[in-house]
TORMIMI-747320 format. One record per atom (N, C-alpha, C): x, y, z. Coordinates in steps of 0.05 Angstrom, whole numbers, plus 5000, padded with zeros to 4 digits. Layout:
BEGIN
XYZ...
***
This chain:
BEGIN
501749775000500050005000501850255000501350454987502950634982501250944986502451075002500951415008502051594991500351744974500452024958499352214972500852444972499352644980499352914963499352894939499352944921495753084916495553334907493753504904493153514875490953604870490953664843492153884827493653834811495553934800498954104809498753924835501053954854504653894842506353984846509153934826511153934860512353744848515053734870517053934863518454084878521054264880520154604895521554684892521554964904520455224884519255414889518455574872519655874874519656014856521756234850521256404874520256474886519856574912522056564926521356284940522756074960526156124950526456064924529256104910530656424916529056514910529756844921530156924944527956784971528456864992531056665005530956434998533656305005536656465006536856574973538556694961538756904980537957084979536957354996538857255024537757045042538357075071541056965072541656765051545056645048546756945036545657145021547857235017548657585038545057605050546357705085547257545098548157405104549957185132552957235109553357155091556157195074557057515072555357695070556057955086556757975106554757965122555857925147557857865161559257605151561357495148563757595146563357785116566357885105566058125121565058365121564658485149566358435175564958275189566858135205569458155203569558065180573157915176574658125174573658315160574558625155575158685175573658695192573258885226575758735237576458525237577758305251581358315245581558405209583558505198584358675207582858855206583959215213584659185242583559115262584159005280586359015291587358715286589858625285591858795270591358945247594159115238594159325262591559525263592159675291594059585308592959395322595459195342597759165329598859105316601259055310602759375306602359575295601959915297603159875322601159915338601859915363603459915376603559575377606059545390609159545377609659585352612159685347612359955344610160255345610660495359611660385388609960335400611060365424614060185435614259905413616959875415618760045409618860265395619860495384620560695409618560775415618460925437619560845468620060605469620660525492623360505480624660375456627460475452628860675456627360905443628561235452627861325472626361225492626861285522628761145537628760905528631660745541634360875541633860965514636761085501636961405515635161455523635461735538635661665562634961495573635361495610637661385614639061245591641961075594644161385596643161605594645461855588644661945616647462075623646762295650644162525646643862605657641462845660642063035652644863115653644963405635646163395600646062975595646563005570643962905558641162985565640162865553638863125541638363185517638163405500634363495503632663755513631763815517628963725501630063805476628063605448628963545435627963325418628963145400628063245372629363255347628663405328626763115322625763175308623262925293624662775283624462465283625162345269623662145256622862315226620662165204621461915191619561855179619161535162621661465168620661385199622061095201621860805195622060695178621860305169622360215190620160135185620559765201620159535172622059305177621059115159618559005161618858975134616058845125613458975136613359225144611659425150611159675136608359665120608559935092607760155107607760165135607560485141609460545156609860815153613461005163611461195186613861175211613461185233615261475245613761625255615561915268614561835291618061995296618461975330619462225339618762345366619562625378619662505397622162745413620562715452622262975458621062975476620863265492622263245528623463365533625163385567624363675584622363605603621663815617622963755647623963975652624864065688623164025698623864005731622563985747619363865753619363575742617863385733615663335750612563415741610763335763611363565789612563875777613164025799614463895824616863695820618063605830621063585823623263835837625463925832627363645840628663615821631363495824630763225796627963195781627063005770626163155741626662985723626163115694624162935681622863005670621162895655621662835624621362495612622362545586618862435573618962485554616262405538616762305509616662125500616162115471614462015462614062075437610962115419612361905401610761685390611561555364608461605349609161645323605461745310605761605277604161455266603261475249600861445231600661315208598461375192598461185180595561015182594160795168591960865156589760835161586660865150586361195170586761185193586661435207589461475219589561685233591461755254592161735279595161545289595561425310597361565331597561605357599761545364600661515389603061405399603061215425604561475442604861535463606461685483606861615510609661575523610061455537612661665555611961645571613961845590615561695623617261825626618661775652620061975663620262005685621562115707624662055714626562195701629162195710630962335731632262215754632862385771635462535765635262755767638762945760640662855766
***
């Protein structure tokens, strides 16, 4: 014995509708998707930015607190497009030496700025307290 349920003039498969709205909701979720991945990219280059400004920056503060206090030069002239390998954006660096640091005599303040430019504008600054 065998069941039909078969209507009059009823056809098996999907109809152009159904085909459209399928289409339609698979290719928001695949937006969606690349989106995502985008957001997720940019991301991660930010971070990496990041942290080699501020590896940058923590170099030329190292390199300034390794000198006595009266050889460490007041400001630093800029120092533009700087390379890093295998990195297509060029990186400026400044820093700046203020007296009496935090209004606190006998301590100098050093600061440097590392800054650059991807999609927008970045940049990291990092300071310390050196005693005379």
């Amino acid at each position: 014995m065998q069941f039909r349920f078969h209507g009059a003039g009823a056809q098996d498969g999907f109809t152009l509708i159904e085909v459209l709205v399928a289409m339609t909701i698979f290719a928001i979720a695949i937006l969606g998707l690349a989106i995502g991945a985008t957001s997720v990219i940019r991301a991660n280059q930010t971070s990496l930015y990041t942290t080699i400004a501020t590896n940058l920056a923590q170099d030329r503060l190292e390199e300034l607190k390794s000198r006595t206090a009266a050889n460490i030069t007041t400001t630093g002239s800029p120092e533009n497009n700087i390379s890093v390998s295998g990195v297509p954006v060029k990186f400026n660096r400044s820093w700046t030496v203020t007296s009496n640091c935090n209004s606190v005599s006998g301590l100098i303040c050093v600061t440097v700025t590392v800054s650059w430019t991807d999609y927008i504008s970045h940049n990291v600054v990092i300071s310390s307290a050196v005693k005379q």
